[in-house]
C-alpha positions as CSV (number, residue, x, y, z in Angstrom):
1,X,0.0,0.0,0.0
2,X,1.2,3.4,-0.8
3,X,0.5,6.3,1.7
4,X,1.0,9.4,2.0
5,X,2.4,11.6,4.9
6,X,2.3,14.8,6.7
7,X,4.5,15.2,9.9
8,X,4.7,18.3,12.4
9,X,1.4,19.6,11.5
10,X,0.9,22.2,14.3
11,X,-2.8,23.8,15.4
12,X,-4.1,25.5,18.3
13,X,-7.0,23.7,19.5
14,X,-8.9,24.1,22.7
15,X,-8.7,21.3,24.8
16,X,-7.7,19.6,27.9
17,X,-9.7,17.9,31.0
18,X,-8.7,20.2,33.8
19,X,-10.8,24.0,33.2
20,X,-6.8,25.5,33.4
21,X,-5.9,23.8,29.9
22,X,-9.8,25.0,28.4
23,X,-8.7,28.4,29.0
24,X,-6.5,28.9,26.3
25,X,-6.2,27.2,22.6
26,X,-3.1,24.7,23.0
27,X,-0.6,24.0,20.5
28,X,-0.8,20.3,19.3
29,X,0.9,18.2,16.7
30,X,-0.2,15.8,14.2
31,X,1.8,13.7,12.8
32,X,-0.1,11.2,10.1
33,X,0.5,8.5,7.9
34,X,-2.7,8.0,5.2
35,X,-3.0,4.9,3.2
36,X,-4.2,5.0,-0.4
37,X,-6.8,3.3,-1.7
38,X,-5.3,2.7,-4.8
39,X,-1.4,3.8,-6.3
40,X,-2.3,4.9,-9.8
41,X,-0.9,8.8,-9.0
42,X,2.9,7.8,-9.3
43,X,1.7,6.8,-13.1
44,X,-0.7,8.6,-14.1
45,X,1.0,12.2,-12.1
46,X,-3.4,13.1,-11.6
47,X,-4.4,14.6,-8.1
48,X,-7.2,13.0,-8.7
49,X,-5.9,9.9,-8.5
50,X,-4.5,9.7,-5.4
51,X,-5.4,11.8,-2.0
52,X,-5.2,15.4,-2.0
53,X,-3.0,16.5,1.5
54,X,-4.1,19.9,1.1
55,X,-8.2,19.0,0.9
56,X,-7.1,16.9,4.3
57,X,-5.1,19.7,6.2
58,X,-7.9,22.2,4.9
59,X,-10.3,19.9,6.6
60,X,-8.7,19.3,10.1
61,X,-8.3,22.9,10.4
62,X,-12.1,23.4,9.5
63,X,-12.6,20.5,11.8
64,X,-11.1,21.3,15.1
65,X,-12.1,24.9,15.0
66,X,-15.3,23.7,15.3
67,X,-15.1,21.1,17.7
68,X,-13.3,20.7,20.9
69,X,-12.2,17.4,23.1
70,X,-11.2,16.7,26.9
71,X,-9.1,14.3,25.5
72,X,-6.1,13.5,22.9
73,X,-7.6,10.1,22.3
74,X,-11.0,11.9,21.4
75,X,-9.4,14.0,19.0
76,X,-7.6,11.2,17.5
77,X,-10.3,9.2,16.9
78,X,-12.2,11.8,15.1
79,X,-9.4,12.8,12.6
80,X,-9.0,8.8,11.6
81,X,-12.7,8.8,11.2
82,X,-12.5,11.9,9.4
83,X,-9.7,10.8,6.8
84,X,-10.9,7.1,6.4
85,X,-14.6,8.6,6.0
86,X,-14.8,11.6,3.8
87,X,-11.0,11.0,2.1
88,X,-11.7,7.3,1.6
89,X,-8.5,6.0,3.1
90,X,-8.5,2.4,3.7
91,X,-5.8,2.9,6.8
92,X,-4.2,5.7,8.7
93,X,-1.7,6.0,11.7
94,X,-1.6,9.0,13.5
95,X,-0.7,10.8,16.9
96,X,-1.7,13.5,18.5
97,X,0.5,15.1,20.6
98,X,0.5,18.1,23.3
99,X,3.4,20.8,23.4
100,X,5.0,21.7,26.6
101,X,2.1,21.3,28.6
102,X,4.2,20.4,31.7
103,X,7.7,21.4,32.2
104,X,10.2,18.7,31.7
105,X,7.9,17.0,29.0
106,X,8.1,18.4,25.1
107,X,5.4,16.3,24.0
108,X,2.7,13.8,25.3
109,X,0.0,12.3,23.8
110,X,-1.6,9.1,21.6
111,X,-0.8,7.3,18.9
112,X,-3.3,5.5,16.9
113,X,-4.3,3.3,14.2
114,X,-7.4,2.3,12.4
115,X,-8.4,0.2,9.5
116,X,-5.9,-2.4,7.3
117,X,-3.3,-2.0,5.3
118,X,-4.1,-3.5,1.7
């Protein structure tokens, strides 16, 4: 299967369990690895044949303006759903991860996975 990748994707989201972290966006990373449901781009050189990465980083902006999670594994679970759903991905990996939330710790966060790899 051929994927496609964005790392280091950063956004300022709101949220966070404790009412300290929901009082200010945060600063999260993505980091995402999306499988393709089929590999004809590398021949064919079409957009349309493969998955567009800007359609999908336009959406998870849209997205998580609009919406807001307690928790990292929430957040995750609606960007796979998002990119297997309305992008038609068979498979994708990603992580979420929070910056410098507590001192000492550069990142924290989930990784996840959902679908198969064909």
């Amino acid at each position: 299967m051929d994927t496609i990748f964005l790392r280091e994707f950063k956004l300022d989201v709101v949220i966070g369990v404790y009412d300290w972290e929901r009082t200010l966006p945060q600063t999260i990373q993505l980091d995402l690895e999306i499988g393709l449901p089929h590999s004809r781009a590398g021949k064919t050189d079409r957009v349309e044949d493969t998955i567009d990465y800007a359609a999908i980083v336009g959406r998870i902006r849209e997205t998580l303006s609009e919406r807001q999670f307690a928790l990292v594994e929430a957040l995750a679970e609606h960007v796979a759903d998002l990119i297997r759903s309305e992008f038609g991905s068979p498979w994708v990996r990603l992580t979420v991860a929070k910056l410098g939330l507590f001192h000492g710790i550069k990142q924290l966060g989930v990784s996840i996975e959902r679908g198969e790899r064909v």
